[in-house]
C-alpha positions in Angstrom: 0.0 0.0 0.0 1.9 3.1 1.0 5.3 3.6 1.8 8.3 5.6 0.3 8.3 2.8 -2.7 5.0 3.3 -3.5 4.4 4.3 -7.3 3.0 7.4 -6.5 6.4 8.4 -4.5 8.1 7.0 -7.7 5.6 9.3 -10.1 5.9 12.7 -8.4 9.8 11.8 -7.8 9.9 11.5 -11.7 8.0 14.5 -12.3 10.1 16.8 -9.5 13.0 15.7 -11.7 11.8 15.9 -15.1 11.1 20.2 -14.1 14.7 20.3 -12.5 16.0 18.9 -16.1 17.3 15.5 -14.7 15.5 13.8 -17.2 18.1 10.5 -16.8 16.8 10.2 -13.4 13.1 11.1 -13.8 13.1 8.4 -16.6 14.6 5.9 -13.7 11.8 7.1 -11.5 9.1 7.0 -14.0 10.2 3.6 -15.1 9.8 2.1 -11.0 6.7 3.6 -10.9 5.5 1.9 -13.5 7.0 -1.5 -12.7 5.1 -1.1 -9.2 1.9 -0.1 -10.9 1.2 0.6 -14.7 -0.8 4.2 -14.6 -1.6 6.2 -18.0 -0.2 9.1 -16.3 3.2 7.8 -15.3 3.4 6.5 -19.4 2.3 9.6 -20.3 5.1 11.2 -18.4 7.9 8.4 -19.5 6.8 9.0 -23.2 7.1 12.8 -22.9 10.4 12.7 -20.8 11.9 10.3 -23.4 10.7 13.1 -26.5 12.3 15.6 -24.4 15.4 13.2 -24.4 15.0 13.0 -28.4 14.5 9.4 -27.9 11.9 9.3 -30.4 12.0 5.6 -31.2 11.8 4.6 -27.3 8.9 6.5 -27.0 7.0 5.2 -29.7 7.7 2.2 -28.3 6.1 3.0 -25.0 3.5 4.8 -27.2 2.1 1.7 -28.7 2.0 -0.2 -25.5 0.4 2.4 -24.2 -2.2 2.4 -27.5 -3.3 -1.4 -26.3 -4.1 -0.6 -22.5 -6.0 2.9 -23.6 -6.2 3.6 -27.6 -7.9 6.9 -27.8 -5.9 8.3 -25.2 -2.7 7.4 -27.2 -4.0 9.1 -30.1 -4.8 12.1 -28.7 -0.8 12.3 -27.0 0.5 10.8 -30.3 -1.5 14.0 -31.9 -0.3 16.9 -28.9 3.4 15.5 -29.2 3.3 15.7 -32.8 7.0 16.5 -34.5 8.7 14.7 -31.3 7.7 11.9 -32.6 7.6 12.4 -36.7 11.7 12.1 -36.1 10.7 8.1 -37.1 7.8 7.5 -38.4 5.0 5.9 -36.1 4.0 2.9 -37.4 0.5 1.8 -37.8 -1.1 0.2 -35.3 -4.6 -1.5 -34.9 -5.5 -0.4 -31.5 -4.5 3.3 -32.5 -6.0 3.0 -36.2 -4.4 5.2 -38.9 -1.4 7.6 -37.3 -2.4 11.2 -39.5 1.0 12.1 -41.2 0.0 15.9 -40.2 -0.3 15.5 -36.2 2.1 18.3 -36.0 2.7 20.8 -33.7 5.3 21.5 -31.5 6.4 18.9 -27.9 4.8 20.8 -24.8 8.0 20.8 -23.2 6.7 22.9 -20.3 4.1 20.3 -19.8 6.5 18.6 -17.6 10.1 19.4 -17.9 10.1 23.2 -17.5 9.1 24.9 -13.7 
């Protein structure tokens, strides 16, 4: 239940770290939590911390996975992160449907690496 190793610790650890531009270390943290307790919202923030990291193909990776447990909510990140992620193209999957070659726009950085 709770505890200093709970995944929430682990989350907000992550998140403290991704503003302070440790992004190495919130990735670790974001990564634990997960492993104790896959939440959309700690993939959400692994996915953006590893666009921020220009690790494009990583995060795709944890995109898709993240397109099986909730679909439309991948789309909708897939279509706010945009040009982070048209470094490699995205390929198609059947739990996202068709990826639309425009979803452009610019990372929201500030969304969770910036104070």
């Amino acid at each position: 239940q709770g505890g200093y190793s709970a995944p929430e610790a682990s989350y907000h650890a992550g998140t403290v770290l991704a503003r302070l531009g440790a992004l190495e270390q919130a990735e670790q943290a974001f990564r634990q939590s997960l492993f104790q307790r896959d939440r959309l919202s700690a993939r959400d923030a692994l996915i953006r911390v590893l666009c921020a990291q220009e690790r494009s193909e990583e995060a795709q990776e944890e995109l898709r996975l993240l397109a099986l447990l909730a679909p439309q909510y991948a789309q909708g990140l897939h279509k706010q992160l945009g040009s982070a992620l048209q470094r490699e193209p995205l390929a198609r999957s059947s739990a996202i449907g068709p990826i639309p070659s425009g979803a452009g726009g610019t990372f929201p950085v500030t969304s969770i690496v910036s104070p």
